[in-house]
Jmol script that loads the backbone (N, CA, C; Angstrom):
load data "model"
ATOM      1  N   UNK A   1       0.851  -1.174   0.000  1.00  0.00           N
ATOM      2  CA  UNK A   1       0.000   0.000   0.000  1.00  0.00           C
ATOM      3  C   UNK A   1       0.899   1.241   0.000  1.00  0.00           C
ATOM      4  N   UNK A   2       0.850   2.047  -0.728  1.00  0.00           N
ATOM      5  CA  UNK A   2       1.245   3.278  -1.266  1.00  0.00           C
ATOM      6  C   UNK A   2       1.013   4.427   0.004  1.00  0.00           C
ATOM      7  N   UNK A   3       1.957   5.379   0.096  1.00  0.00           N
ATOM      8  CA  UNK A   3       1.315   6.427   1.016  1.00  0.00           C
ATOM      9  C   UNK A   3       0.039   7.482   0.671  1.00  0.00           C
ATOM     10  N   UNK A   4       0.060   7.277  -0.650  1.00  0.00           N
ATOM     11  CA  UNK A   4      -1.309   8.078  -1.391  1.00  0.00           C
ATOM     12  C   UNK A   4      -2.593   6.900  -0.669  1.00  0.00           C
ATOM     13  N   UNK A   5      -2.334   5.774  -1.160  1.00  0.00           N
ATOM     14  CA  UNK A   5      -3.206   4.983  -0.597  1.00  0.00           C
ATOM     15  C   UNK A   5      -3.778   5.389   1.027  1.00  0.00           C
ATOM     16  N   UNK A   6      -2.815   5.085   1.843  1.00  0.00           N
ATOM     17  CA  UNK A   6      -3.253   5.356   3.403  1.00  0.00           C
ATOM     18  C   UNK A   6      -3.914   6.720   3.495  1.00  0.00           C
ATOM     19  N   UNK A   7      -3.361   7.846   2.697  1.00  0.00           N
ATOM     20  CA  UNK A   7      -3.221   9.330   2.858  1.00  0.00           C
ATOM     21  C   UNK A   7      -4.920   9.182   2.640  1.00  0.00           C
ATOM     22  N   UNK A   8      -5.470   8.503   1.633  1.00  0.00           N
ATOM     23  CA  UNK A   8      -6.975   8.927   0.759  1.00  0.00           C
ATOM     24  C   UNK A   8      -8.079   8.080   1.989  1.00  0.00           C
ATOM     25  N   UNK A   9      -7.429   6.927   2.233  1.00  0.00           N
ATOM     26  CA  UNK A   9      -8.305   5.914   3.395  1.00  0.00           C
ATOM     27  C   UNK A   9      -8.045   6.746   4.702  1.00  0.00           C
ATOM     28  N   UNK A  10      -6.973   7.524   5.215  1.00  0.00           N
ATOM     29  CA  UNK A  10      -7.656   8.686   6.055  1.00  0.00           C
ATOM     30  C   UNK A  10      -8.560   9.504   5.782  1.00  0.00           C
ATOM     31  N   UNK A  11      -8.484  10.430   4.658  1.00  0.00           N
ATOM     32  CA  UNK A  11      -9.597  11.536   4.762  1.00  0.00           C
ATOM     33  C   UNK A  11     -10.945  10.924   4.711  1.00  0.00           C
ATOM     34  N   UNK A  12     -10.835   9.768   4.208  1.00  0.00           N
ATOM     35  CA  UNK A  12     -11.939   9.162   3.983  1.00  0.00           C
ATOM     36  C   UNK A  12     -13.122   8.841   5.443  1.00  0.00           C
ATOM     37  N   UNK A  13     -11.838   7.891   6.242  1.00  0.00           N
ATOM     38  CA  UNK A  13     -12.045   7.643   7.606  1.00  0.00           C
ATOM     39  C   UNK A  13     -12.746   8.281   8.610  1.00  0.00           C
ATOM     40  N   UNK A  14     -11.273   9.438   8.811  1.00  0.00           N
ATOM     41  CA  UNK A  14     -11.276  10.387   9.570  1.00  0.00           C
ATOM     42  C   UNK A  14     -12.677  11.528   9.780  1.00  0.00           C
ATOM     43  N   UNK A  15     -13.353  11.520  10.850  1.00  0.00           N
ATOM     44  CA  UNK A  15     -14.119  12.540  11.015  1.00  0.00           C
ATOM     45  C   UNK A  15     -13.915  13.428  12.495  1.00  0.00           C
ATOM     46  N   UNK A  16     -14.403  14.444  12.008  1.00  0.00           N
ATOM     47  CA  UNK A  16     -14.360  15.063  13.135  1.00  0.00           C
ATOM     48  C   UNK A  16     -14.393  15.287  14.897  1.00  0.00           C
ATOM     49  N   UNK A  17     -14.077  14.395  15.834  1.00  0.00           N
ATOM     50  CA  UNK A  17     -14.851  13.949  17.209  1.00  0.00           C
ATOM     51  C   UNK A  17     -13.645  14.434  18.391  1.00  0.00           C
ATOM     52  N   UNK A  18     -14.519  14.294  19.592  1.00  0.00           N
ATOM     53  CA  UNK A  18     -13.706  14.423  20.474  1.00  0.00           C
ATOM     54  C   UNK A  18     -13.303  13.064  21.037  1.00  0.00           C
ATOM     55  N   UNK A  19     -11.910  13.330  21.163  1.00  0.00           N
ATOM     56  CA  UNK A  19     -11.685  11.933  22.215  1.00  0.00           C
ATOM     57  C   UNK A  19     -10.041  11.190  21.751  1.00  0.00           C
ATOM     58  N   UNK A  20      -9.842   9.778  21.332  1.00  0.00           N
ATOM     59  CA  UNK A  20      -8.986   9.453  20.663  1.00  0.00           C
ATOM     60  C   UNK A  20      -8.827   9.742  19.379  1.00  0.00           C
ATOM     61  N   UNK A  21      -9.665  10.166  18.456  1.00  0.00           N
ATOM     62  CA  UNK A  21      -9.222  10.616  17.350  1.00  0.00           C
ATOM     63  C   UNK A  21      -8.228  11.473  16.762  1.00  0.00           C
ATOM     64  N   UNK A  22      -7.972  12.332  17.919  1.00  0.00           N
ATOM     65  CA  UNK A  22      -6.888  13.271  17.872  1.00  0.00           C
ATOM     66  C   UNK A  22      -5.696  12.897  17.348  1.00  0.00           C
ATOM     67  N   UNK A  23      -5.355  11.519  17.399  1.00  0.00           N
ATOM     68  CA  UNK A  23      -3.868  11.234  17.111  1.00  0.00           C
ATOM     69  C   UNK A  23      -3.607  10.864  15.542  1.00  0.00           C
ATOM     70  N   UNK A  24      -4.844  10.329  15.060  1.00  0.00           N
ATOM     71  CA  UNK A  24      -4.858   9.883  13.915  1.00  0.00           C
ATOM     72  C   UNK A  24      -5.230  11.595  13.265  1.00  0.00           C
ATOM     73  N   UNK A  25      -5.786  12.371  13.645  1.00  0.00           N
ATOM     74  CA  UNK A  25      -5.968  13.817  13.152  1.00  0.00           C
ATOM     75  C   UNK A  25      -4.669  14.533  12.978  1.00  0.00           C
ATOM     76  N   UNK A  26      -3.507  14.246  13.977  1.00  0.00           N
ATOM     77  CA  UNK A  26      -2.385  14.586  13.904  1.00  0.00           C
ATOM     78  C   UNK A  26      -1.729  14.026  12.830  1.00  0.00           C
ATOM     79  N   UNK A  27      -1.879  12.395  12.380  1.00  0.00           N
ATOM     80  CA  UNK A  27      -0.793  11.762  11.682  1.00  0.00           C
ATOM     81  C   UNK A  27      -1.545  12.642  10.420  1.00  0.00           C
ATOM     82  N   UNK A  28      -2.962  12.101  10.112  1.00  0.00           N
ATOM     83  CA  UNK A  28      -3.282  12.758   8.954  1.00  0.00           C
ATOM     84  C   UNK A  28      -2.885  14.119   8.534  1.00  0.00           C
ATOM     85  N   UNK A  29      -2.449  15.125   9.478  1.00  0.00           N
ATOM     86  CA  UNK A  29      -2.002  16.219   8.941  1.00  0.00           C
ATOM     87  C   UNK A  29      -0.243  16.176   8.984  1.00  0.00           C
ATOM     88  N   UNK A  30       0.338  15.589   9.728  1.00  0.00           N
ATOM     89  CA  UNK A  30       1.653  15.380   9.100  1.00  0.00           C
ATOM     90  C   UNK A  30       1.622  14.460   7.695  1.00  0.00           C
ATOM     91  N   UNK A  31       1.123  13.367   7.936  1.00  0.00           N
ATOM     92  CA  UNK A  31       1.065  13.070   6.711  1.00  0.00           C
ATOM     93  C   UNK A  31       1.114  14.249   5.110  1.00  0.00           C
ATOM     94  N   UNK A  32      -0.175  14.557   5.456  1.00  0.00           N
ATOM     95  CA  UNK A  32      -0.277  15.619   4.305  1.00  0.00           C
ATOM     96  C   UNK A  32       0.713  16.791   4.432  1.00  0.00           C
ATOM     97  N   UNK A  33       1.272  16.884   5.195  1.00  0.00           N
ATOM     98  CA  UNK A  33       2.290  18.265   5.331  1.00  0.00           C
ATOM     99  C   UNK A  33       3.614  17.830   4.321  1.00  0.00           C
ATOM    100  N   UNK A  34       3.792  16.503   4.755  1.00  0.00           N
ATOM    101  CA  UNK A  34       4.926  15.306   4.145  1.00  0.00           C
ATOM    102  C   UNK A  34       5.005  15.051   3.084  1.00  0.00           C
ATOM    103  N   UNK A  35       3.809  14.994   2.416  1.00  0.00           N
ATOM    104  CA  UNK A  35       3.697  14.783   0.591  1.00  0.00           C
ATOM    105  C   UNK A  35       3.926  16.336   0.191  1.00  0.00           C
ATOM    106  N   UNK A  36       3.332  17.123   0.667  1.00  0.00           N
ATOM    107  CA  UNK A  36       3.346  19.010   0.222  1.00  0.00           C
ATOM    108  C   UNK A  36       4.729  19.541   0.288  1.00  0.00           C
ATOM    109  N   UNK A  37       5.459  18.930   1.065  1.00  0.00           N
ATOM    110  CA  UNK A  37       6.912  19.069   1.121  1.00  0.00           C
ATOM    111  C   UNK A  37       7.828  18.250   0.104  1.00  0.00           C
ATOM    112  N   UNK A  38       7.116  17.036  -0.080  1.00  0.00           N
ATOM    113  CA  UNK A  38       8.280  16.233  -0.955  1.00  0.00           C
ATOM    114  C   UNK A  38       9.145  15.975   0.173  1.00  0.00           C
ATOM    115  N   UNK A  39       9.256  15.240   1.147  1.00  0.00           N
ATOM    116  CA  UNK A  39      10.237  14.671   1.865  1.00  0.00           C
ATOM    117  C   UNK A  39      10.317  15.530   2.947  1.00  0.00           C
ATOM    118  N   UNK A  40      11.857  14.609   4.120  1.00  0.00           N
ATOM    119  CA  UNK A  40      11.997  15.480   5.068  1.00  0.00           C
ATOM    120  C   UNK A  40      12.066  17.119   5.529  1.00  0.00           C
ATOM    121  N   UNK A  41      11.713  17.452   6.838  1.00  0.00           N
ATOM    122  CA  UNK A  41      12.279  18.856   7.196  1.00  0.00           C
ATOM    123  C   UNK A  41      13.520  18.538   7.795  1.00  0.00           C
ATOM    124  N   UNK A  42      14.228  19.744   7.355  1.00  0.00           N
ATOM    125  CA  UNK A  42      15.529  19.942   8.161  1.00  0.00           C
ATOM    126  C   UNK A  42      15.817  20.404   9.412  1.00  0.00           C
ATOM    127  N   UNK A  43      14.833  21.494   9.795  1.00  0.00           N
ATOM    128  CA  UNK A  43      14.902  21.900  10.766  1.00  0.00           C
ATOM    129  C   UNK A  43      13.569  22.000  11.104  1.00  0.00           C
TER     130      UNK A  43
END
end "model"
wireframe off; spacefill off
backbone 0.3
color backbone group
């Protein structure tokens, strides 16, 4: 499975709530920060 793959089965997933969701709300937005960058940050 591709990271586009996981990236699309989050937004898909992911909804809005309080509680544990938060963490997967986090990966999903590093995630997407990660493809918008093309790779690592340096600093």
């Amino acid at each position: 499975m591709s990271k586009d793959d996981i990236l699309t089965i989050l937004k898909q997933q992911v909804k809005p709530a309080r509680g544990c969701t938060e963490p997967v709300a986090v990966a999903l937005a590093v995630s997407t920060a990660y493809k918008d960058i093309k790779g690592d940050v340096d600093k």
